[in-house]
C-alpha positions as CSV (number, residue, x, y, z in Angstrom):
1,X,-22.6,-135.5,-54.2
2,X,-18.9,-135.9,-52.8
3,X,-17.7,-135.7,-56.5
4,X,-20.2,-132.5,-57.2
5,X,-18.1,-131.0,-54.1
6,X,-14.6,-131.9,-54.8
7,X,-15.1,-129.7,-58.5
8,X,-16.5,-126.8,-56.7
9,X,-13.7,-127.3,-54.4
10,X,-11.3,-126.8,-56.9
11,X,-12.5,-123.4,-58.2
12,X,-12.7,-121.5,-54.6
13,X,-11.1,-118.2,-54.0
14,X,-10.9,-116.4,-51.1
15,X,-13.1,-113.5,-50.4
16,X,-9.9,-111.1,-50.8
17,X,-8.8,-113.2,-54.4
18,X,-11.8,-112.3,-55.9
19,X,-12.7,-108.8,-55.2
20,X,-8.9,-108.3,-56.4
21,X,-10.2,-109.8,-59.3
22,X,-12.8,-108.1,-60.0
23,X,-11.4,-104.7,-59.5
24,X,-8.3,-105.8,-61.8
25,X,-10.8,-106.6,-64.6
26,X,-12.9,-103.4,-64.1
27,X,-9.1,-101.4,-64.6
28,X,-8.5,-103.6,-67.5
29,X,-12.2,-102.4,-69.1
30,X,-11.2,-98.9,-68.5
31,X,-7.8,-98.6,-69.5
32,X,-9.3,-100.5,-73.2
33,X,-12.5,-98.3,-72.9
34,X,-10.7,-95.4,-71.9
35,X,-13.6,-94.9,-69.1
36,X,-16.0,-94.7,-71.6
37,X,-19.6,-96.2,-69.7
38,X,-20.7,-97.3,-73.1
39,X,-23.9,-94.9,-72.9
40,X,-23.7,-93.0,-76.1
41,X,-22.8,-93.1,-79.6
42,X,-19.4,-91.0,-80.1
43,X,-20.2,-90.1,-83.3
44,X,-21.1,-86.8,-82.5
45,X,-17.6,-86.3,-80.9
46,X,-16.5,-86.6,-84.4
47,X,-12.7,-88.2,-85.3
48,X,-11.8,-89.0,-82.0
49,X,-8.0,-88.9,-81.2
50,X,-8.2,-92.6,-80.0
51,X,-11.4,-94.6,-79.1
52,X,-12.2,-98.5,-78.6
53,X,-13.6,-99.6,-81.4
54,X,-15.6,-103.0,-82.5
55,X,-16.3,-104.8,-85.6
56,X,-19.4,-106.4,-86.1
57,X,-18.7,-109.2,-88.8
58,X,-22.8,-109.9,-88.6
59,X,-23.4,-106.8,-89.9
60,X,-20.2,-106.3,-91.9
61,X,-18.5,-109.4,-93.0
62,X,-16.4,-107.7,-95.2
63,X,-14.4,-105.9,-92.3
64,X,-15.3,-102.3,-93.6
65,X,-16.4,-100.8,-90.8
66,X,-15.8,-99.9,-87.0
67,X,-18.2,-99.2,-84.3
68,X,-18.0,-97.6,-80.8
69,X,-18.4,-99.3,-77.9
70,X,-22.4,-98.0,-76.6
71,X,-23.2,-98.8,-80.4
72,X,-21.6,-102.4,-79.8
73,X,-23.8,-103.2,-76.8
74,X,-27.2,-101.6,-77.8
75,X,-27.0,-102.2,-81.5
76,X,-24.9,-105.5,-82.1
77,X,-25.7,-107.5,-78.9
78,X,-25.6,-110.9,-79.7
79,X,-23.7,-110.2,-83.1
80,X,-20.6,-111.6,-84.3
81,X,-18.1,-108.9,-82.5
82,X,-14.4,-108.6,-83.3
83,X,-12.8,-106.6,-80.3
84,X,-10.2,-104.3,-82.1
85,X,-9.1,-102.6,-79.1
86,X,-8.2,-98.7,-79.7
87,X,-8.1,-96.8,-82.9
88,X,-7.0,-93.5,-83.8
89,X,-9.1,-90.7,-85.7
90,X,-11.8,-92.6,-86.0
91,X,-15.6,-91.8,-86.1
92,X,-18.3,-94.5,-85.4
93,X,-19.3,-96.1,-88.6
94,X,-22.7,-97.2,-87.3
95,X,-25.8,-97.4,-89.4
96,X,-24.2,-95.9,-92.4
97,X,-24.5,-96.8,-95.8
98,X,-22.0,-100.0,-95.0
99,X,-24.6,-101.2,-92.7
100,X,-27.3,-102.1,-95.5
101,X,-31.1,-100.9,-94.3
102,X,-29.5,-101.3,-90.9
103,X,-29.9,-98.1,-88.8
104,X,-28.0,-96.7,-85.9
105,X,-30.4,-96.8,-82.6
106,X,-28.9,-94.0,-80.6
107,X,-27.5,-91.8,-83.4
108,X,-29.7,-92.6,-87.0
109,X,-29.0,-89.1,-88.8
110,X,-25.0,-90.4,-89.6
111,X,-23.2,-89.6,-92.9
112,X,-22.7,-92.1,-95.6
113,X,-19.7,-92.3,-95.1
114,X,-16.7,-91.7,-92.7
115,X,-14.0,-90.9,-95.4
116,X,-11.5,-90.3,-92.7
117,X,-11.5,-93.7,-91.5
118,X,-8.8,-96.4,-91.8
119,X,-9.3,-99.9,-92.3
120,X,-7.0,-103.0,-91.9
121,X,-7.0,-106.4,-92.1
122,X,-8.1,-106.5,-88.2
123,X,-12.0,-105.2,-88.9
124,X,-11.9,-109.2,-90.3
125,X,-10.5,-110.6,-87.5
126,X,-7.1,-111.3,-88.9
127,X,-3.7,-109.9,-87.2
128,X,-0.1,-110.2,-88.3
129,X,1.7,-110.8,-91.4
130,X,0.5,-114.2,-91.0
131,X,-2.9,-112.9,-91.1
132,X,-4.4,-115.3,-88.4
133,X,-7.2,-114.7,-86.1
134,X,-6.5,-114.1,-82.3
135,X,-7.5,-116.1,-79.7
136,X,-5.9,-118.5,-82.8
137,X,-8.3,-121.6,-82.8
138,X,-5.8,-123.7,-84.3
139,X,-3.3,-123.0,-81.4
140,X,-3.7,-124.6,-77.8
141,X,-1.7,-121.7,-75.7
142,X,-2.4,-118.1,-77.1
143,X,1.1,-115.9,-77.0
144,X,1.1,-112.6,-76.6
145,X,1.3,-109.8,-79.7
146,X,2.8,-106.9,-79.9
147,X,1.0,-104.0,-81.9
148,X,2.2,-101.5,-84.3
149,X,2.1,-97.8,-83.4
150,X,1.9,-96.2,-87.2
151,X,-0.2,-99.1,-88.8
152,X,-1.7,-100.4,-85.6
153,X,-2.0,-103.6,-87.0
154,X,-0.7,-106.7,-84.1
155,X,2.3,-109.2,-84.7
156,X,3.5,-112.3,-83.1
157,X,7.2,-112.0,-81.8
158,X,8.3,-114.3,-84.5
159,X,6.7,-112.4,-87.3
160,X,8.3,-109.5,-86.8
161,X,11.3,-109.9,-89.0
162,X,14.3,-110.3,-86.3
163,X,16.5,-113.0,-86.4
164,X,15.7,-113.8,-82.9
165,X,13.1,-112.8,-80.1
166,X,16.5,-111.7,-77.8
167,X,16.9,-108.6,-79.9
168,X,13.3,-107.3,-78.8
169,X,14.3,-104.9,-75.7
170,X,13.9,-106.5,-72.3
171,X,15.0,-106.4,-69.0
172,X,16.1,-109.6,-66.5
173,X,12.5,-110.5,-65.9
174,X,11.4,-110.8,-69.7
175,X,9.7,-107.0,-69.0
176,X,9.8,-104.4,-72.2
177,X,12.2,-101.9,-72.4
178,X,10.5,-100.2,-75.0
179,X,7.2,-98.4,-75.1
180,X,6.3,-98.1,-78.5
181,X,6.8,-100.6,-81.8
182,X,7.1,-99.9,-85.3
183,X,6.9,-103.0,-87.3
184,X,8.9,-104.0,-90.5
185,X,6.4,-102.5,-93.1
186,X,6.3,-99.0,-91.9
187,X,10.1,-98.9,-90.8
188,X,10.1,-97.4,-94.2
189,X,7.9,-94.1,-94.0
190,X,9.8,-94.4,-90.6
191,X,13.4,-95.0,-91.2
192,X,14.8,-90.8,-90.5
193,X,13.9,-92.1,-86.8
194,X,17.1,-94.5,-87.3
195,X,18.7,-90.5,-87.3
196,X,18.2,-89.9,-83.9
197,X,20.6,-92.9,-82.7
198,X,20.3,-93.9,-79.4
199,X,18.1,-91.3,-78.0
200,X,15.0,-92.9,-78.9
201,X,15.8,-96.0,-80.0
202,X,15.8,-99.2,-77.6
203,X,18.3,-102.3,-78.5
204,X,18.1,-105.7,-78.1
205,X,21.8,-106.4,-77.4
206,X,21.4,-103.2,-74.8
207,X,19.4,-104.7,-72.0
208,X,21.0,-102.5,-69.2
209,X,20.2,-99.3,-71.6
210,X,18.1,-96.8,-69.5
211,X,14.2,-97.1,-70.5
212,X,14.0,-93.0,-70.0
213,X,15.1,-90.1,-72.3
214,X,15.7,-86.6,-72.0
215,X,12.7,-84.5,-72.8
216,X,14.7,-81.5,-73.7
217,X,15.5,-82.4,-77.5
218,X,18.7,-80.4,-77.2
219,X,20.5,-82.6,-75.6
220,X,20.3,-84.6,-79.3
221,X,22.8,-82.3,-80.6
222,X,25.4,-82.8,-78.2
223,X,25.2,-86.8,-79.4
224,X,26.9,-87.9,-82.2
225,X,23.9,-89.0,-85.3
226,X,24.2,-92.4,-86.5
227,X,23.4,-91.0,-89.7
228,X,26.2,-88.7,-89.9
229,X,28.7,-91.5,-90.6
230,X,26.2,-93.3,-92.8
231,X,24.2,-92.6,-95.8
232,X,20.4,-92.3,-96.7
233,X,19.2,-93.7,-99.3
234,X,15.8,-92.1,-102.1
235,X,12.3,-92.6,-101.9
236,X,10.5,-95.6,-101.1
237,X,9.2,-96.9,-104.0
238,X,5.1,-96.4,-102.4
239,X,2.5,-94.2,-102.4
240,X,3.3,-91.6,-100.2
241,X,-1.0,-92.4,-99.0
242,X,-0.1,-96.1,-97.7
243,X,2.4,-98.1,-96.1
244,X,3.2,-101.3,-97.2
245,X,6.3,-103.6,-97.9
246,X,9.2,-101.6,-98.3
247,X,11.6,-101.0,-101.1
248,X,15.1,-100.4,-100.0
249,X,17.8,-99.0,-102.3
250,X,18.6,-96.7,-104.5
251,X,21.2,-94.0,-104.8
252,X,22.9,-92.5,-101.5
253,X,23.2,-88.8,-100.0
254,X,25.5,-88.0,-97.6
255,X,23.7,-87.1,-93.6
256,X,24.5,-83.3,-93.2
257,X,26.3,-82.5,-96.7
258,X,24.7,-81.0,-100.0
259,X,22.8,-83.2,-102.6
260,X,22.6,-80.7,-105.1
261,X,19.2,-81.1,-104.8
262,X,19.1,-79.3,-102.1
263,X,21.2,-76.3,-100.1
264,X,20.0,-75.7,-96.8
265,X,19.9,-79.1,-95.4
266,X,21.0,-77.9,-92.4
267,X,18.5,-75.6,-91.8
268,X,14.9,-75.2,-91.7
269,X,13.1,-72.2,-91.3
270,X,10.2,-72.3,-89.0
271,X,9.5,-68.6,-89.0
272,X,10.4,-65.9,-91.7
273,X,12.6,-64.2,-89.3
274,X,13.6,-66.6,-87.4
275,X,15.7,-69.6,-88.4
276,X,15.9,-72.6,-86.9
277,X,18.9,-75.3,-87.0
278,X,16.6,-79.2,-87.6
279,X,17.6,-81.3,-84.9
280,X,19.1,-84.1,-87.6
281,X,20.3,-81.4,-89.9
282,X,18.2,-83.1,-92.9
283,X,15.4,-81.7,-95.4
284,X,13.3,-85.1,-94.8
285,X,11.3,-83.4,-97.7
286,X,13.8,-83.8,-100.5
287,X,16.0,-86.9,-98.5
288,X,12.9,-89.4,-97.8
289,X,15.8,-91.3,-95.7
290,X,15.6,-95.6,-96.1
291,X,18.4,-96.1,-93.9
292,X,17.3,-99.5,-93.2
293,X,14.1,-101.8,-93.2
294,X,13.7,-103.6,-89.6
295,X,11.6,-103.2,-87.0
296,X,12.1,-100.5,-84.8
297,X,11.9,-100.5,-81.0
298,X,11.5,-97.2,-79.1
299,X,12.0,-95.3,-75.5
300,X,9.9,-93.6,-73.4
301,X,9.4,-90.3,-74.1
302,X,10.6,-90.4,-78.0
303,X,7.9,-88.5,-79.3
304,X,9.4,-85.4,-77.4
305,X,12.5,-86.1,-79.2
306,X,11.7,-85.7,-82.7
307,X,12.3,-82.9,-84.7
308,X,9.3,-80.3,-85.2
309,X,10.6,-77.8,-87.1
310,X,9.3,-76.3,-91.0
311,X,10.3,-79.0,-93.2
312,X,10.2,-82.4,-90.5
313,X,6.7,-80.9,-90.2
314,X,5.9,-81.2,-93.8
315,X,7.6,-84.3,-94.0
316,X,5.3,-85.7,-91.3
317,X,2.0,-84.1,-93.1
318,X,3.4,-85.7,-96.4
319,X,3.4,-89.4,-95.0
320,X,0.7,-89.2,-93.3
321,X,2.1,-89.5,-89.8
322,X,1.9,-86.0,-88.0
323,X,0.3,-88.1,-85.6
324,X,3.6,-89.4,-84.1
325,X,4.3,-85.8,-82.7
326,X,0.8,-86.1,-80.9
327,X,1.6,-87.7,-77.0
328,X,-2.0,-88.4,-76.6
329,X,-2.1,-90.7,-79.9
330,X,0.0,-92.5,-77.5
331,X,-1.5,-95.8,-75.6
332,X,0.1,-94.9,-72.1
333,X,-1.0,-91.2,-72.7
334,X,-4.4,-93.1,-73.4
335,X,-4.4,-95.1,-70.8
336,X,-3.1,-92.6,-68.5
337,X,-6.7,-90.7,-69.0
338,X,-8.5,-93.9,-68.7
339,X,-7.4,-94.4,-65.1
340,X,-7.7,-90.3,-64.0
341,X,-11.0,-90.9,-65.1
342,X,-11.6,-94.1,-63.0
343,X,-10.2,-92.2,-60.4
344,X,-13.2,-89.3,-60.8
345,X,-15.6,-92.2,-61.0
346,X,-14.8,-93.6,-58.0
347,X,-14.8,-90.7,-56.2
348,X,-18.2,-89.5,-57.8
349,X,-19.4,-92.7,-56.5
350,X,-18.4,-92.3,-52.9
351,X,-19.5,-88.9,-52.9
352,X,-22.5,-89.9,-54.2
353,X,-23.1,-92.6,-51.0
354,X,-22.2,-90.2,-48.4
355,X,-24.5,-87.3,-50.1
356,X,-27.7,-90.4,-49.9
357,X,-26.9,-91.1,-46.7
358,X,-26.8,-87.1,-45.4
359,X,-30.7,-86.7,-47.2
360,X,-32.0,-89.8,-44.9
361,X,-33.6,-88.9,-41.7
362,X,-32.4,-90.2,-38.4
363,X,-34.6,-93.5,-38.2
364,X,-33.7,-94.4,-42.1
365,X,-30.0,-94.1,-40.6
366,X,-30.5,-96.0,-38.2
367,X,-31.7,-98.6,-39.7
368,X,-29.2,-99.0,-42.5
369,X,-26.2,-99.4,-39.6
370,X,-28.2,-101.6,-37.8
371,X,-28.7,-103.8,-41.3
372,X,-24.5,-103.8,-41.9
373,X,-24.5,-104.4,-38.2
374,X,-26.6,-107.1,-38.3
375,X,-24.6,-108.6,-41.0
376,X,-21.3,-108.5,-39.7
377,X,-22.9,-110.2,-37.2
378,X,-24.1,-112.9,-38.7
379,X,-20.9,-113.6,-41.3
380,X,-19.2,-113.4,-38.5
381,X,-21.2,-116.1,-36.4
382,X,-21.3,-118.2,-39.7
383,X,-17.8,-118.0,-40.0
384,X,-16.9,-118.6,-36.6
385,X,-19.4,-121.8,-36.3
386,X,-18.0,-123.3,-39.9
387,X,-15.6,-125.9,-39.9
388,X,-12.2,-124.3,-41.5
389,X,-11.5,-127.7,-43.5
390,X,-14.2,-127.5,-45.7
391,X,-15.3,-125.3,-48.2
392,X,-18.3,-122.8,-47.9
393,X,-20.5,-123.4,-51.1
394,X,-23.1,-121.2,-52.8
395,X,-25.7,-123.3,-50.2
396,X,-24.1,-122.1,-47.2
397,X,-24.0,-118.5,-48.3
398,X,-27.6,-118.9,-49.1
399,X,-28.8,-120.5,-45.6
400,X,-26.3,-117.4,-44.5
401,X,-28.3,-114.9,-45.7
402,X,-31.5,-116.7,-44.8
403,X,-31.2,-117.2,-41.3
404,X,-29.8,-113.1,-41.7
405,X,-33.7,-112.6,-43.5
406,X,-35.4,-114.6,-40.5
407,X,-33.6,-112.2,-37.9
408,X,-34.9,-108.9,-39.4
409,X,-38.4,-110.0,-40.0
410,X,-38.3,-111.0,-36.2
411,X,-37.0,-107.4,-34.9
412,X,-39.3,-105.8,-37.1
């Protein structure tokens, strides 16, 4: 018995430790969930900007499909679930034709097929270039991954294609200084971001480099481009409808100056009568810029940076990518709703208590204060009677509550 005590000993918290806990891990739900309860199919809300999703490799071992988060707890409890975390403009696969003579419980009339949705390698359960599972089995301590935000596919920091884990932004206390990634295989769709400089772009070798950016994108045409010294190089060699591997090389074209290909580089005309001067002073269109093919690290704020004029615009549409002008495709933006709806939660809650509480009549008051004042009472006779040196078990709380039971049934 003295053993039995000794390992319970050794997994006490405090009172205080553990509701901390628990709220930190109901935050944590939210901010993946995005404060979604998990009571309806989303499928109805269409292609969602950016949703949790799930994949259910019982249903789906292939890794085809996605589902939402109420369709992973009413329909696929007990399944094989891979936790995928958010995805953008997606719509909850659920039932459809990819799920066999398997039918959606709380949304059957579905489509055959969401032809919007994207797949990756993580609807199997593999992440990284290395394409390994995560929590690894194979690996005793699990280290953090950092995740895409055009393919939204996850790496491990020395996967990534840097020489060394120092050049990923940090401050003193190992913190990022970045807030979004861009991993080696889309740095080529994403290179003309390299033409912003250091407005948007966080460096390794720059640790005392301010995290924040100006929002007024004006400001980038007071800064020199590193572009404008450099060259750009032709089209990756992909289909402009995926991003894989890049190709880097080619022939060059001068930042700013005439191709031949091309005379208005430095302009592009967002309305017929009015011109506007593009913030990098390149037709992305005709350039398709490989300036260079490494990870990318970027500020806060960057998507407010980036050009948004006529031809950037079409660029964006071209490669698929418009979505990088979008602040709530962003995580943080994501996030940042999550916890604003926690917040209305909480309060809906409390209102909620208080509104009960104003129906009851005066004896059902009563009554409930004299219950909470009963036991404060008794926790804090028990506490006051216990011996501080050892440890109240689940037997003591019981007898607690007990002897809390005896006293009402005595009053009443």
């Amino acid at each position: 018995m003295d053993s039995a005590f000794e390992d319970e000993a050794e997994h006490t918290v405090s009172i205080q430790e553990y509701l901390k806990d628990v709220e930190e891990q109901e935050l944590e739900a939210d901010l993946v969930l995005g404060g979604d309860e998990g009571k309806e199919c989303t499928y109805n809300n269409g292609y969602m900007k950016r949703q949790a999703i799930f994949s259910c490799l019982t249903c789906t071992p292939d890794g085809n499909a996605g589902v939402c988060t109420a369709c992973s707890l009413s329909c696929h409890d007990g399944h094989e679930i891979v936790e995928l975390w958010t995805k953008r403009n997606f719509r909850c696969d659920c039932g459809n034709s990819k799920f066999g003579e398997f039918f959606c419980k709380l949304s059957p009339n579905k489509d055959i097929e969401n032809v919007e949705n994207s797949y990756n390698q993580n609807f199997k359960g593999s992440y990284c270039t290395c394409s390994r599972p995560y929590p690894d089995p194979d690996v005793e301590e699990q280290v953090e991954m950092i995740q895409c935000c055009v393919c939204e596919d996850w790496f491990h920091e020395e996967h990534i294609g840097l020489d060394s884990s120092d050049e990923i932004p940090r401050d003193e206390e190992g913190e990022p200084l970045y807030e979004d990634f861009i991993c080696k295989g889309c740095s080529a769709v994403c290179s003309f971001i390299r033409l912003y400089n250091q407005t948007i772009l966080a460096s390794g070798s720059q640790k005392d480099a301010p995290v924040e950016t100006a929002k007024d994108k004006k400001v980038l045409s007071d800064m020199p481009l590193a572009g404008r010294s450099g060259k750009l190089e032709n089209d990756i060699s992909q289909s402009s409808d995926t991003i894989s591997e890049p190709v880097c090389g080619g022939d060059s074209l001068l930042l700013g100056e005439n191709s031949g290909k091309n005379t208005d580089l430095d302009q592009c005309i967002t309305d017929a009568n009015a011109p506007v001067t593009c913030v990098i002073g390149v037709n992305l269109v005709v350039a398709s810029p490989v300036l260079e093919c490494k990870p990318m690290f970027l500020l806060k704020n960057w998507r407010d940076a980036l050009c948004k004029c006529e031809k950037c615009s079409e660029f964006y549409e071209q490669k698929h990518i418009r979505f990088l002008l979008d602040k709530e495709d962003s995580i943080m933006e994501y996030e940042k709703i999550a916890k604003q709806k926690r917040e209305e939660k909480l309060q809906q809650q409390e209102g909620a208590e208080l509104t009960m509480l104003d129906k009851l009549g005066h004896v059902e008051k009563i009554e409930i204060l004299s219950g909470i004042a009963d036991m404060k009472d008794e926790l804090r006779s028990f506490l006051g009677s216990f011996d501080p040196s050892k440890t109240i078990t689940s037997a003591d709380v019981h007898q607690m509550f007990e002897n809390l039971a005896k006293k009402r049934r005595r009053v009443e």
